[in-house]
PQR file with spaces between the fields and no chain letter, atoms N, CA, C, O and H, PARSE charges and radii, in Angstrom:
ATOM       1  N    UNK     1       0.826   -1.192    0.000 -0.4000 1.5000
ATOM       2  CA   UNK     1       0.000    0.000    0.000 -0.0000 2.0000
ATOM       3  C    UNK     1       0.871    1.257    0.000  0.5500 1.7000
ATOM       4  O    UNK     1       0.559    2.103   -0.838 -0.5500 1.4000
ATOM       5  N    UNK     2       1.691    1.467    0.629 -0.4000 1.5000
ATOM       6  CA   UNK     2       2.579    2.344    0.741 -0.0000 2.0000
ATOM       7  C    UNK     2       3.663    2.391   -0.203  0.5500 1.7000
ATOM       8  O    UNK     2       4.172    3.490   -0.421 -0.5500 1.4000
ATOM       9  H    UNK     2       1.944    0.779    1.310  0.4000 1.0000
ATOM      10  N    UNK     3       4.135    1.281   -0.848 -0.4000 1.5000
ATOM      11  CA   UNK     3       4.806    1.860   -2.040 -0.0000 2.0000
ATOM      12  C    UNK     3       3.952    2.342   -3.270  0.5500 1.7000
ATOM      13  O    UNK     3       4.366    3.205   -4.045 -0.5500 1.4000
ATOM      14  H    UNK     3       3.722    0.388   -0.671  0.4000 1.0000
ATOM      15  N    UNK     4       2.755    1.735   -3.389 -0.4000 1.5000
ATOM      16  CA   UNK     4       1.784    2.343   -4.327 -0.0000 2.0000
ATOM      17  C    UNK     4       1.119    3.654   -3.546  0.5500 1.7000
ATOM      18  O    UNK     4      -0.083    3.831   -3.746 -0.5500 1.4000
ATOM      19  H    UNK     4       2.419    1.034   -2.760  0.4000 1.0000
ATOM      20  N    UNK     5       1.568    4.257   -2.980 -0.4000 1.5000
ATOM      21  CA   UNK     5       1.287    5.609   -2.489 -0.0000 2.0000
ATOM      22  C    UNK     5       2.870    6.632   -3.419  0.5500 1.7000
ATOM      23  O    UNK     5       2.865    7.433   -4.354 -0.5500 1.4000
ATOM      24  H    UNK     5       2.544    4.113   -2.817  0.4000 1.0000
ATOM      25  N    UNK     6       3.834    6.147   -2.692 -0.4000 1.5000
ATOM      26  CA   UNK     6       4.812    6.711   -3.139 -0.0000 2.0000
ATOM      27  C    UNK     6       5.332    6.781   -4.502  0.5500 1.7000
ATOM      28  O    UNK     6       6.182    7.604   -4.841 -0.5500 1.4000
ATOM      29  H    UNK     6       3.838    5.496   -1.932  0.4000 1.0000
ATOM      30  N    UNK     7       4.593    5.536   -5.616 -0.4000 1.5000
ATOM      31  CA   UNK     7       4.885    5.501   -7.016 -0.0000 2.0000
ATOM      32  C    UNK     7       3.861    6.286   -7.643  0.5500 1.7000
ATOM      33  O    UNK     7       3.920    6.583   -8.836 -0.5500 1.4000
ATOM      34  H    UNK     7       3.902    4.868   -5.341  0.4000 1.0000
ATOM      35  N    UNK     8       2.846    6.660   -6.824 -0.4000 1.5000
ATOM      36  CA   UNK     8       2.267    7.654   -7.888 -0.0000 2.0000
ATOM      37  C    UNK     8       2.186    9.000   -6.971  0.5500 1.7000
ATOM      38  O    UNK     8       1.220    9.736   -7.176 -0.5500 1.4000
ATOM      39  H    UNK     8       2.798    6.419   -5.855  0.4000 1.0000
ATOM      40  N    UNK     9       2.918    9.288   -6.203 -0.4000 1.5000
ATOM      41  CA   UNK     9       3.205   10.734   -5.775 -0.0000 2.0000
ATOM      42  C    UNK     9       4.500   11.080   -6.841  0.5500 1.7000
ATOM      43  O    UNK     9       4.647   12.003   -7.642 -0.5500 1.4000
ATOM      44  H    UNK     9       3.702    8.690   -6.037  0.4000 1.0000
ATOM      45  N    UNK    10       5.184   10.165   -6.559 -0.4000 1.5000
ATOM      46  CA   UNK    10       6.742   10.277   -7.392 -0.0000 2.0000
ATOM      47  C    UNK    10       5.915   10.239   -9.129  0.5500 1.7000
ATOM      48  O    UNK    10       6.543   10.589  -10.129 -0.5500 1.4000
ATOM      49  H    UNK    10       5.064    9.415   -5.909  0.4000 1.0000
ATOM      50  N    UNK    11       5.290   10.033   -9.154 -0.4000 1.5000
ATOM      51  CA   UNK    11       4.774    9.903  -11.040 -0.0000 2.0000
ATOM      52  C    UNK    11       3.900   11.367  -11.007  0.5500 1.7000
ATOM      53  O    UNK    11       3.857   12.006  -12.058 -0.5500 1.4000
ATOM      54  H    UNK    11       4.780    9.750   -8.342  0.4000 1.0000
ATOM      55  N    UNK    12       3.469   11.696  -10.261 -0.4000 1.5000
ATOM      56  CA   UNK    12       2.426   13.003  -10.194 -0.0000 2.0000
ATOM      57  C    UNK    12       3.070   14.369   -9.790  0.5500 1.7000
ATOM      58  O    UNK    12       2.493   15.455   -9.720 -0.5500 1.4000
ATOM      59  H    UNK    12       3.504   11.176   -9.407  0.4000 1.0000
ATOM      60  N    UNK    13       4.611   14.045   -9.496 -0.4000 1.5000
ATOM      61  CA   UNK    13       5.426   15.590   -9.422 -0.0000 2.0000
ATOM      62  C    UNK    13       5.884   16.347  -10.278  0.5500 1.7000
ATOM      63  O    UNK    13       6.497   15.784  -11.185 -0.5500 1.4000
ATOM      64  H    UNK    13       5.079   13.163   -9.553  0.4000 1.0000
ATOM      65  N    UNK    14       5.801   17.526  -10.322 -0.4000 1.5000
ATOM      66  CA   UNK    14       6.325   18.470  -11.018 -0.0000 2.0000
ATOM      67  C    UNK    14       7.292   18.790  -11.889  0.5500 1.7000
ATOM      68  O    UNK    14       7.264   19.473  -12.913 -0.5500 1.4000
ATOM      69  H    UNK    14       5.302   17.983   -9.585  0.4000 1.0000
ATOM      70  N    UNK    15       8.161   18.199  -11.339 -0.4000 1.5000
ATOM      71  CA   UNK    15       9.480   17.586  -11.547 -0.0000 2.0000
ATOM      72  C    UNK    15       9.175   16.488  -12.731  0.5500 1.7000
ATOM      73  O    UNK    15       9.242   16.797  -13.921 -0.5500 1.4000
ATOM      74  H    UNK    15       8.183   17.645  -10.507  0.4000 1.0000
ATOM      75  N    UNK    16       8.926   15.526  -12.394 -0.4000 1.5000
ATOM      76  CA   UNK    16       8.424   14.166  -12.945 -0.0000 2.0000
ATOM      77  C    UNK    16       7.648   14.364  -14.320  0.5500 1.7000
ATOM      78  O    UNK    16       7.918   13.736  -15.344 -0.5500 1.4000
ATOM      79  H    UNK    16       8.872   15.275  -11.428  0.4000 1.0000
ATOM      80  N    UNK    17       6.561   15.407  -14.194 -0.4000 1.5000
ATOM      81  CA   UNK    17       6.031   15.698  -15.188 -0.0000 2.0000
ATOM      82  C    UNK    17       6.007   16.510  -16.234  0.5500 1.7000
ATOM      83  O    UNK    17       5.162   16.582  -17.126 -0.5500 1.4000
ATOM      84  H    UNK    17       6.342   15.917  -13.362  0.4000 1.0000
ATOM      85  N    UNK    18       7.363   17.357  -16.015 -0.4000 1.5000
ATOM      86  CA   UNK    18       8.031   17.952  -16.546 -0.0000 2.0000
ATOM      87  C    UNK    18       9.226   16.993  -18.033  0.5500 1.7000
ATOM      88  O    UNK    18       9.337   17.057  -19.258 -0.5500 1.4000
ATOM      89  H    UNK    18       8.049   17.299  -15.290  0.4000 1.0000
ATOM      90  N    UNK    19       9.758   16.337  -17.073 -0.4000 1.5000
ATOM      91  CA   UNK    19      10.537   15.543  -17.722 -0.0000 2.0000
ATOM      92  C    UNK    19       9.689   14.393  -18.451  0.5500 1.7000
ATOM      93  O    UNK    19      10.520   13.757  -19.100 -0.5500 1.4000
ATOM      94  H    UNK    19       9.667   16.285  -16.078  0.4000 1.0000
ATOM      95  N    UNK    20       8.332   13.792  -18.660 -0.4000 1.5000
ATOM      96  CA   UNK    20       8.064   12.978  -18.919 -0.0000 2.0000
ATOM      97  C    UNK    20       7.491   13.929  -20.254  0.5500 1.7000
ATOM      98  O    UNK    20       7.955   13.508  -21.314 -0.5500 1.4000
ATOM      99  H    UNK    20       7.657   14.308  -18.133  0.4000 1.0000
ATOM     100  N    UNK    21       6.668   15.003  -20.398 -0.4000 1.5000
ATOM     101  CA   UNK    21       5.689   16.056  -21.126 -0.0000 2.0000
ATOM     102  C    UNK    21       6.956   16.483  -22.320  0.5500 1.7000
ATOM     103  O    UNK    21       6.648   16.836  -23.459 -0.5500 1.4000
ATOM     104  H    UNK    21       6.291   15.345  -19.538  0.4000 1.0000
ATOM     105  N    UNK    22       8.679   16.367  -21.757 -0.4000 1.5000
ATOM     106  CA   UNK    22       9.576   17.570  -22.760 -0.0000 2.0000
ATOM     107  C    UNK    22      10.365   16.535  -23.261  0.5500 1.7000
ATOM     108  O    UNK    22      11.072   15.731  -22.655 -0.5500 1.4000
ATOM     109  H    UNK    22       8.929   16.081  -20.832  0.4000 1.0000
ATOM     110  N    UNK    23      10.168   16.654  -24.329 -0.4000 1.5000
ATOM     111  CA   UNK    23      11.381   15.527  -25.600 -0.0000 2.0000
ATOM     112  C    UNK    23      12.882   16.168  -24.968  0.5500 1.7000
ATOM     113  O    UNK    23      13.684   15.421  -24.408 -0.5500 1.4000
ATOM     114  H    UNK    23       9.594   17.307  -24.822  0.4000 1.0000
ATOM     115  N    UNK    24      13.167   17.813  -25.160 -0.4000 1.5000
ATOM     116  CA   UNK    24      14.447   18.211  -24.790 -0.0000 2.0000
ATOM     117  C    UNK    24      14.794   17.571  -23.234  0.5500 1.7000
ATOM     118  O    UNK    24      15.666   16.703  -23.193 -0.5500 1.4000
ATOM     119  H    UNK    24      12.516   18.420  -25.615  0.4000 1.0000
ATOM     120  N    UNK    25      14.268   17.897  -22.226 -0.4000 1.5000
ATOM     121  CA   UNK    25      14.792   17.669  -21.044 -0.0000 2.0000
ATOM     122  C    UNK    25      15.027   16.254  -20.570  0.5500 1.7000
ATOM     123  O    UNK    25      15.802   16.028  -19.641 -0.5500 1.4000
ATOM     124  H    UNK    25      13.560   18.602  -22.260  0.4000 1.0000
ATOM     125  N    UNK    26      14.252   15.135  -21.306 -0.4000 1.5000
ATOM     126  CA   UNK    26      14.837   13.986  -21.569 -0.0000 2.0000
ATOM     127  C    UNK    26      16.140   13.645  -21.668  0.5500 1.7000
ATOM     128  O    UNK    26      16.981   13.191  -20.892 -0.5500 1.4000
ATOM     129  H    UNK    26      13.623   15.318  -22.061  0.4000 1.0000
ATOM     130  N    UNK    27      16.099   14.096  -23.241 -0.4000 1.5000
ATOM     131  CA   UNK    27      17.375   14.091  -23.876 -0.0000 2.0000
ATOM     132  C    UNK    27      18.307   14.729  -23.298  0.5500 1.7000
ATOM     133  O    UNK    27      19.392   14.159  -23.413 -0.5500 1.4000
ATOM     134  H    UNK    27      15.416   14.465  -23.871  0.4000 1.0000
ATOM     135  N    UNK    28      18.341   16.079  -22.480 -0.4000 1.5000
ATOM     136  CA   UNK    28      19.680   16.035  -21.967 -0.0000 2.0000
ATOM     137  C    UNK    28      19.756   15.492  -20.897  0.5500 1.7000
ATOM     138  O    UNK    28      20.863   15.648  -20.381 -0.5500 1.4000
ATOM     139  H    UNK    28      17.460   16.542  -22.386  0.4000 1.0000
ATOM     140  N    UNK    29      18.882   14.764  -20.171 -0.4000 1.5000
ATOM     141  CA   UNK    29      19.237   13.945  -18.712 -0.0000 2.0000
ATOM     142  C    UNK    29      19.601   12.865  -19.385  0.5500 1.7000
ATOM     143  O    UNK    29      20.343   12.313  -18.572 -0.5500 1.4000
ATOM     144  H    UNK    29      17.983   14.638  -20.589  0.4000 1.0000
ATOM     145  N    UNK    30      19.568   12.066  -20.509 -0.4000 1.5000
ATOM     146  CA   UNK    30      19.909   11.081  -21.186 -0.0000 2.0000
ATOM     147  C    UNK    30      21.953   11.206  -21.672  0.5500 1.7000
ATOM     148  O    UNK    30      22.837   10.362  -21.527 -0.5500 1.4000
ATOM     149  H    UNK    30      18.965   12.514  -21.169  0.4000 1.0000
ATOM     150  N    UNK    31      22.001   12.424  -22.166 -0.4000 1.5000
ATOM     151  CA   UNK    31      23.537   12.702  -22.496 -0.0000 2.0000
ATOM     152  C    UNK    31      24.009   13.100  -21.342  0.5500 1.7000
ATOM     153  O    UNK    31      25.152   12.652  -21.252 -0.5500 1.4000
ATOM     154  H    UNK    31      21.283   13.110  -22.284  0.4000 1.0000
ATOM     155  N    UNK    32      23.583   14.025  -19.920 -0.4000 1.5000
ATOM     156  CA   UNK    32      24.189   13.863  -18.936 -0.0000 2.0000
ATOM     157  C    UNK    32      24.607   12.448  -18.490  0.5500 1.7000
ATOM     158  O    UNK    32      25.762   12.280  -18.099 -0.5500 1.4000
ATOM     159  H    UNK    32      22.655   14.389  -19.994  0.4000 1.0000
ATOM     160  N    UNK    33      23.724   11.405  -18.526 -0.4000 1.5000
ATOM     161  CA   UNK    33      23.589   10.091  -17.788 -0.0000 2.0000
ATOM     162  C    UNK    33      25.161    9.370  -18.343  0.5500 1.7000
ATOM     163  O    UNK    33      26.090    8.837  -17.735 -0.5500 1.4000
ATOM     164  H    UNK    33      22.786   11.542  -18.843  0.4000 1.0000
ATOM     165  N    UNK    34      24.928    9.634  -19.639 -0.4000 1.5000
ATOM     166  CA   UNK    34      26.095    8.801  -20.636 -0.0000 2.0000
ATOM     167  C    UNK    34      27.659    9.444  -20.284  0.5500 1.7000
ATOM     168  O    UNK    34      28.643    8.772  -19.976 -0.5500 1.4000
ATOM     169  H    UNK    34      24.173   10.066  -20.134  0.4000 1.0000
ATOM     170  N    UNK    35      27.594   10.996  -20.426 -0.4000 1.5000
ATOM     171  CA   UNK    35      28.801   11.156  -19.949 -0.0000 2.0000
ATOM     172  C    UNK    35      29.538   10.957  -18.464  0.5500 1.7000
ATOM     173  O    UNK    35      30.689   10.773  -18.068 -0.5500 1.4000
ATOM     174  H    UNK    35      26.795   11.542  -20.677  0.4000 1.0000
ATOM     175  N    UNK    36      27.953   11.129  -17.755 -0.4000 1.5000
ATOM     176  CA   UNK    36      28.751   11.078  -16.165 -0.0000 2.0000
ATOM     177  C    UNK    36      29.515    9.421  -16.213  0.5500 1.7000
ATOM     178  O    UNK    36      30.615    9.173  -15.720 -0.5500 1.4000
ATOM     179  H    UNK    36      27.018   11.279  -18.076  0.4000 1.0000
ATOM     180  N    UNK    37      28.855    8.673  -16.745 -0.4000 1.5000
ATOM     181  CA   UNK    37      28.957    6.626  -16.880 -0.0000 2.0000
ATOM     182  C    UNK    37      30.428    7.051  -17.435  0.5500 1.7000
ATOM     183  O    UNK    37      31.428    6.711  -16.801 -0.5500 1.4000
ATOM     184  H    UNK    37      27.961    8.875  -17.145  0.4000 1.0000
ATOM     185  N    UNK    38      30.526    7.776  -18.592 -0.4000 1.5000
ATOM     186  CA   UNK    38      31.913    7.602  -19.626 -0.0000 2.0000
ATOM     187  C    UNK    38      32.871    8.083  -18.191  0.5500 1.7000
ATOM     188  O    UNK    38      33.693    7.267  -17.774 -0.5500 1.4000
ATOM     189  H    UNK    38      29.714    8.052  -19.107  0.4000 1.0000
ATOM     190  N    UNK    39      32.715    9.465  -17.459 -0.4000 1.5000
ATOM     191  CA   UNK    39      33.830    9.963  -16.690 -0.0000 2.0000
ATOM     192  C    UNK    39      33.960    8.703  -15.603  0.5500 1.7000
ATOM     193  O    UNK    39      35.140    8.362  -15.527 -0.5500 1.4000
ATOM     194  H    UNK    39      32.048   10.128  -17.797  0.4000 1.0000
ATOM     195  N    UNK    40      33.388    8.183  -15.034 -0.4000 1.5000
ATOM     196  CA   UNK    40      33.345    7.326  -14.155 -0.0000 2.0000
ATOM     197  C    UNK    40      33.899    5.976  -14.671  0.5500 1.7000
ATOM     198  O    UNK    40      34.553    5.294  -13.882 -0.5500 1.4000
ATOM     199  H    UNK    40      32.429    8.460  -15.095  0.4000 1.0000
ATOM     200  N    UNK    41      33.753    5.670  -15.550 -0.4000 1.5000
ATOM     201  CA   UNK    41      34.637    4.532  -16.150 -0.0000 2.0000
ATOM     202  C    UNK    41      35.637    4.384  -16.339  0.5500 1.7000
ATOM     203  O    UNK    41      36.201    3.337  -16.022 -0.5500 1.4000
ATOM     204  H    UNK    41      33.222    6.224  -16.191  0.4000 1.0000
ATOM     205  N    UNK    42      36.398    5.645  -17.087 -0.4000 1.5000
ATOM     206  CA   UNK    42      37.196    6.570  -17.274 -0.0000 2.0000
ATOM     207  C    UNK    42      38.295    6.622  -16.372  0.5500 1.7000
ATOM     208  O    UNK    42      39.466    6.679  -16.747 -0.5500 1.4000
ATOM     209  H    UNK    42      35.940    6.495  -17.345  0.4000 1.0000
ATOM     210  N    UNK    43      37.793    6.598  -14.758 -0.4000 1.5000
ATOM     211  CA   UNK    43      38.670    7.254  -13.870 -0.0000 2.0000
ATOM     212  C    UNK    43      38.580    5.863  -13.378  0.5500 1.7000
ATOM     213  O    UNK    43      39.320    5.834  -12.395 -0.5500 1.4000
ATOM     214  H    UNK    43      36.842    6.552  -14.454  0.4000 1.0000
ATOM     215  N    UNK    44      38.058    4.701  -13.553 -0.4000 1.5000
ATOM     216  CA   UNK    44      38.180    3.633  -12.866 -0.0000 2.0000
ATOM     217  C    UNK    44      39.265    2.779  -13.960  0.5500 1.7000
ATOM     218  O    UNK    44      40.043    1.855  -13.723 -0.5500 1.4000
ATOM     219  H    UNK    44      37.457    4.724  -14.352  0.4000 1.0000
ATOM     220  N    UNK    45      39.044    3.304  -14.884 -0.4000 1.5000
ATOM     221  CA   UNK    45      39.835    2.685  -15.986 -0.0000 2.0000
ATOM     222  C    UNK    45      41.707    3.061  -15.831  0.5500 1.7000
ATOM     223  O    UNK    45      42.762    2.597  -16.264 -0.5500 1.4000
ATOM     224  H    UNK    45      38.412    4.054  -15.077  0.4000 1.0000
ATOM     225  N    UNK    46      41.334    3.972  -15.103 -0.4000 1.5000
ATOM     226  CA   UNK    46      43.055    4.695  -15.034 -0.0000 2.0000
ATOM     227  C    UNK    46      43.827    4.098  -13.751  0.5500 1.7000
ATOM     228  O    UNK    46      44.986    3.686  -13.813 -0.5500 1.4000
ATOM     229  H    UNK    46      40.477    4.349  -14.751  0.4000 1.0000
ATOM     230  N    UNK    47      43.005    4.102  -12.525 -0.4000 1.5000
ATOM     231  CA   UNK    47      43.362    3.340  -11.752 -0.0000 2.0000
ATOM     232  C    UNK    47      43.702    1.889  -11.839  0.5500 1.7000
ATOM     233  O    UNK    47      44.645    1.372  -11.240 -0.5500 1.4000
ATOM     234  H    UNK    47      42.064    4.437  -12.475  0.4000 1.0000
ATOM     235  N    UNK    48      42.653    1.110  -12.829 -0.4000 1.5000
ATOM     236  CA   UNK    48      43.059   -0.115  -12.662 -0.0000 2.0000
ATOM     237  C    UNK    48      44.222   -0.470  -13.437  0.5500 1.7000
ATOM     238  O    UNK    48      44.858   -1.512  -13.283 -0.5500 1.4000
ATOM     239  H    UNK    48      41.887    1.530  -13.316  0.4000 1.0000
ATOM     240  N    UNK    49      44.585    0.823  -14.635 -0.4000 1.5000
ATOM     241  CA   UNK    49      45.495    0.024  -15.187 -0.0000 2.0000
ATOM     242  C    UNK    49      47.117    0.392  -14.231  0.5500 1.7000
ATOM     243  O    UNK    49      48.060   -0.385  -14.078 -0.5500 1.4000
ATOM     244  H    UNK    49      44.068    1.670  -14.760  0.4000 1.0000
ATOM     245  N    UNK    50      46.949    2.213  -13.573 -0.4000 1.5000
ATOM     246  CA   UNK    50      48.213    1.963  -12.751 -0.0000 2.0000
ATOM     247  C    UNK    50      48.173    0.641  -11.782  0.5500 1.7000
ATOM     248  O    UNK    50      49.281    0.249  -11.418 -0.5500 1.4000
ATOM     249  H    UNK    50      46.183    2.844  -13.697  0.4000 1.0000
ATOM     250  N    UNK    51      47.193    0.008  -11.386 -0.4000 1.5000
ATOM     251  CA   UNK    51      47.824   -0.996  -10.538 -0.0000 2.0000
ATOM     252  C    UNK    51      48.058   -1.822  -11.413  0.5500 1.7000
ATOM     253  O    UNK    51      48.981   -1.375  -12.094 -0.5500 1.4000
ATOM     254  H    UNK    51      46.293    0.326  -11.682  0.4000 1.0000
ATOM     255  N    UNK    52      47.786   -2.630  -11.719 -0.4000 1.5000
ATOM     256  CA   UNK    52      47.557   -3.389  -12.952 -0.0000 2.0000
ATOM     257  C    UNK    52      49.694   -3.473  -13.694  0.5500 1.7000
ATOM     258  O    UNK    52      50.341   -4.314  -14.320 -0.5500 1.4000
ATOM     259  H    UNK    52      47.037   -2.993  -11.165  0.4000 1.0000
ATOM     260  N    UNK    53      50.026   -1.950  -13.054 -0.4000 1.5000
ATOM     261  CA   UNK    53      51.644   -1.363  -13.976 -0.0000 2.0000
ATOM     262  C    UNK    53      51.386   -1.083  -15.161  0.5500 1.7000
ATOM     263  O    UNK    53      52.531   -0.868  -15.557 -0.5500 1.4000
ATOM     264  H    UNK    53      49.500   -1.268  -12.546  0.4000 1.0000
ATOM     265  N    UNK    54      50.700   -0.914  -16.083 -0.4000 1.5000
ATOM     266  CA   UNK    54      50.033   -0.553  -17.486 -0.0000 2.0000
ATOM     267  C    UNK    54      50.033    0.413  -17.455  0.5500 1.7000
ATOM     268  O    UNK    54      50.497    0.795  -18.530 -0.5500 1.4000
ATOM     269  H    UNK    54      49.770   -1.089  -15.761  0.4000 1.0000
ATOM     270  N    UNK    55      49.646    1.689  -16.507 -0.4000 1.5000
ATOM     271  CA   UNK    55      49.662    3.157  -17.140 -0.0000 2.0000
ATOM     272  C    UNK    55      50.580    4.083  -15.573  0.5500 1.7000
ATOM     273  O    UNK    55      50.807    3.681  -14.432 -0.5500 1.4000
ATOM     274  H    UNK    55      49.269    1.379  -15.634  0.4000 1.0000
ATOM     275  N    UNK    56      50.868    5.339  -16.233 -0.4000 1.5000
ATOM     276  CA   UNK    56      51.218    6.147  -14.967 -0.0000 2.0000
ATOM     277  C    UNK    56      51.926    5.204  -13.969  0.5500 1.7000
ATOM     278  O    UNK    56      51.528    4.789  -12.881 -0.5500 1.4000
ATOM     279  H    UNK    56      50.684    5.666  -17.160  0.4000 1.0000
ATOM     280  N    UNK    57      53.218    4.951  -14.704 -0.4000 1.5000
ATOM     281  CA   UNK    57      53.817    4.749  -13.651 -0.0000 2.0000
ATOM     282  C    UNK    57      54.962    5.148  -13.122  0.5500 1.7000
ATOM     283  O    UNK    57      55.679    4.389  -12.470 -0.5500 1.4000
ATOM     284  H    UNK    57      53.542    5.288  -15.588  0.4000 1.0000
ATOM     285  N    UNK    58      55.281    6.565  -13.391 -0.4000 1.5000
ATOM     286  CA   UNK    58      56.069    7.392  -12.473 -0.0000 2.0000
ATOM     287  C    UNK    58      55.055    8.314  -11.642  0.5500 1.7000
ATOM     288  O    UNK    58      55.171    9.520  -11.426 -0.5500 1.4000
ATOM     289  H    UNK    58      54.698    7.182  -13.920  0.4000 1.0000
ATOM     290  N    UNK    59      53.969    7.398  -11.202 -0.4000 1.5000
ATOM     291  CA   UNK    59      53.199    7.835   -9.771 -0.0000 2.0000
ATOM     292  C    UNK    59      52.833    7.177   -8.839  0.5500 1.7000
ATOM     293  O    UNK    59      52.242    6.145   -9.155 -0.5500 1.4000
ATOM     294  H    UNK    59      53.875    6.418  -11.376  0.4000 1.0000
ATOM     295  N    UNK    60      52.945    7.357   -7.858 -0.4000 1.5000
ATOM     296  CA   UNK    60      52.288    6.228   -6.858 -0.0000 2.0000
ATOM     297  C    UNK    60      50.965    5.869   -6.679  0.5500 1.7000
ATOM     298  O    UNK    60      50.214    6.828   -6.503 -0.5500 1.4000
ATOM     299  H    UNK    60      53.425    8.195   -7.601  0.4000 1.0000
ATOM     300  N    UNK    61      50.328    4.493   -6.669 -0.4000 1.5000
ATOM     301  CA   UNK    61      49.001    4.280   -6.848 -0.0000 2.0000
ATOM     302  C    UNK    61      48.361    5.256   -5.833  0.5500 1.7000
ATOM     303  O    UNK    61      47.533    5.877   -6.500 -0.5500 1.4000
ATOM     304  H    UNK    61      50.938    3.714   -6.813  0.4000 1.0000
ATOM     305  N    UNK    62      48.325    5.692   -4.602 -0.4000 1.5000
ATOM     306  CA   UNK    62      47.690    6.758   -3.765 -0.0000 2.0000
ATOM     307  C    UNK    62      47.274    8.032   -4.444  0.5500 1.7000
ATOM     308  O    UNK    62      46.207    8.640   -4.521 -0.5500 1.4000
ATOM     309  H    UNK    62      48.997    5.187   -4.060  0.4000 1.0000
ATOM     310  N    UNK    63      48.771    8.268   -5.019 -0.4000 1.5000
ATOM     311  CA   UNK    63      48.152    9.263   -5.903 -0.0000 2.0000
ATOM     312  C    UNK    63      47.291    9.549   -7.445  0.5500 1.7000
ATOM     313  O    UNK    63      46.856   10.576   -7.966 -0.5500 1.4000
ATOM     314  H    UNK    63      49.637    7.773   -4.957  0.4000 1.0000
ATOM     315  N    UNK    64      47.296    8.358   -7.782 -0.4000 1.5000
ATOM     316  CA   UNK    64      46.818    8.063   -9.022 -0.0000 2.0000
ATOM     317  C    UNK    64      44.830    8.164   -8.387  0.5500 1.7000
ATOM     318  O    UNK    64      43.935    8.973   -8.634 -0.5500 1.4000
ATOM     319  H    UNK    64      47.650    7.524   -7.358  0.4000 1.0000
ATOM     320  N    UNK    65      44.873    7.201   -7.729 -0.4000 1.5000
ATOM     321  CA   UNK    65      43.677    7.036   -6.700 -0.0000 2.0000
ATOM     322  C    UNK    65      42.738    8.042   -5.852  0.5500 1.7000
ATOM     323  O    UNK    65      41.864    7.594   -5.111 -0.5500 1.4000
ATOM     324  H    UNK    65      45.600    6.544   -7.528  0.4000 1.0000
């Protein structure tokens, strides 16, 4: 009962209905989504390869990290 309270408060906000009503504001929460994933991969990707000894390695993993 109570999560079907909260799924259609959360579906009936302002907010919510904003983004569901605008093709644009979609789309850029859609290319935000992708780049934040790319930077975050990105920076996990760099770390694993200094440990790994594959990249940056005139740094210490702490600082790479």
């Amino acid at each position: 009962m109570l999560e079907k309270f909260f799924t259609v408060s959360l579906q009936n906000h302002p907010l919510s209905t904003a983004i569901r009503d605008s093709v644009w504001i979609y789309a850029f929460d859609q290319v935000f989504h992708l780049i934040a994933l790319a930077v975050f991969a990105g920076a996990i990707l760099i770390v694993d390869l200094r440990l790994l000894g594959r990249g940056l390695k005139d740094r210490p993993v702490a600082q790479v990290a």
